[in-house]
Phi, psi and omega in degrees: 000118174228061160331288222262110158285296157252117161260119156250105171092230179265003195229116186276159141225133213279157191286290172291321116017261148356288161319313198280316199296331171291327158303312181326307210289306196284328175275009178253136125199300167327302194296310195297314141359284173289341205251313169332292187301329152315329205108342232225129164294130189280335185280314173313294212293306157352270220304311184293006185284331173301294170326285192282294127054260180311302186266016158297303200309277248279326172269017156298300164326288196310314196305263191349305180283328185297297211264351160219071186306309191315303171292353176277319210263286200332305180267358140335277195313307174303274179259028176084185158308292180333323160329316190264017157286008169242145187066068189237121210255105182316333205288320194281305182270031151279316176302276191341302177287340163308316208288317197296326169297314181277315163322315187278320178313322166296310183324280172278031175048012165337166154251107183299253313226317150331286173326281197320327182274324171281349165250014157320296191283340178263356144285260192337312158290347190282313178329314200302282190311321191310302172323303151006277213295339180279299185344259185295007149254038183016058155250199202014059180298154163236196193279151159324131187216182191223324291222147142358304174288330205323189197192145194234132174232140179308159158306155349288356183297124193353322180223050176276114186134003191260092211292136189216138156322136188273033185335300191303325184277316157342291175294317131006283191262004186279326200281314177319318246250292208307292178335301181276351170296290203304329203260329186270315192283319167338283201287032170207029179257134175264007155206143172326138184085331188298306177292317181297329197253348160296307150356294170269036021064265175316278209276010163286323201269027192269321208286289202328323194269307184318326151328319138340321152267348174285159213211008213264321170204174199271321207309142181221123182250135190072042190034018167231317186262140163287188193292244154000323175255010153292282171352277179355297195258021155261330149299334149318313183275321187298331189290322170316287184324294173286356157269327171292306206306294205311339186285308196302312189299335199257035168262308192310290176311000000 
């Protein structure tokens, strides 16, 4: 666990922080690139990297607070405001970023389902850091495990000493896997959109099964699934769906 990348004085700057501003950095850098060969003006995609930005973070939060009050009003009460540089739920600022992208596309007259295949493969990278950026602040943790690989984390953490599934790494190198998928597959997709709903797809059945090893919280509804592994497989089906409607429609057209 390495929370604090730097400290000066009274002023931290967080580890996951950090990553995460560098997955940001690197995938509009990625985007602008990719959005050339599209077709696509690379300074919208620039501008639009400020929007996602704003509503990843900010539905990351909102998921996080809506779907784990308990733990939001805890750590209020423990540190305050400083609390909320924690706890933040990819699920939630994928909806944020969703929404703000089909907003911005309209706005500017964009081709969403274009747009979307060139920021497909670069949400996965971006995961990659985030997935990091949880390592050393050793949250989303998995269950006690014996495996070779396991991973022990220091006081203060919850279960420190405790050989535990590398969850965080796991989810890492699966986002990575998809991240080098997506970009090679790019280039034999027959229709707009066909990478984006593969994408959701890839990464409902990466979530579904590593849910399975998370060790972080208990809760299970219909005694077997999380929260996070319903999501999964709705995003499963919905990627089934928009790859049969977009196929039907570029049959059509």
């Amino acid at each position: 666990m390495h929370p604090i990348f730097i400290r000066l004085g009274d002023f931290a700057i967080h580890t996951y922080g950090v990553l995460v501003a560098v997955g940001f950095a690197l995938g509009l850098w990625l985007a602008a690139r990719r959005a050339r060969v599209a077709g696509i003006d690379h300074e919208q995609v620039q501008l639009l990297g400020v929007w996602l930005i704003v509503a990843g973070m900010l539905g990351a939060k909102l998921f996080y607070i809506v779907f784990f009050w308990h733990d939001f009003v805890t750590g209020w009460r423990v540190a305050g405001i400083p609390s909320l540089r924690e706890g933040f739920v990819f699920y939630g600022g994928f909806i944020g970023a969703i929404g703000a992208t089909i907003l911005f596309a309209r706005t500017k007259q964009l081709p969403l389902w274009r747009l979307a295949d060139v920021l497909a493969p670069l949400v996965a990278l971006g995961h990659v850091f985030g997935r990091l950026g949880c390592f050393f602040n050793g949250c989303c943790y998995g269950h006690p495990c014996r495996l070779p690989w396991a991973v022990r984390f220091p006081d203060p953490h919850v279960l420190a000493g405790t050989p535990l599934h590398p969850t965080q790494l796991y989810e890492a190198a699966g986002n990575l896997a998809l991240f080098a998928g997506l970009l090679a597959f790019d280039r034999r997709r027959r229709f707009d959109g066909q990478v984006w709903w593969t994408y959701v797809v890839a990464y409902g059945v990466l979530r579904f099964g590593i849910e399975f090893f998370r060790g972080d919280y208990e809760a299970r509804y219909a005694g077997v699934l999380t929260l996070s592994q319903f999501i999964a497989l709705a995003l499963i089906v919905a990627g089934v769906v928009g790859l049969v409607t977009l196929r039907r429609a570029g049959q059509r057209a």
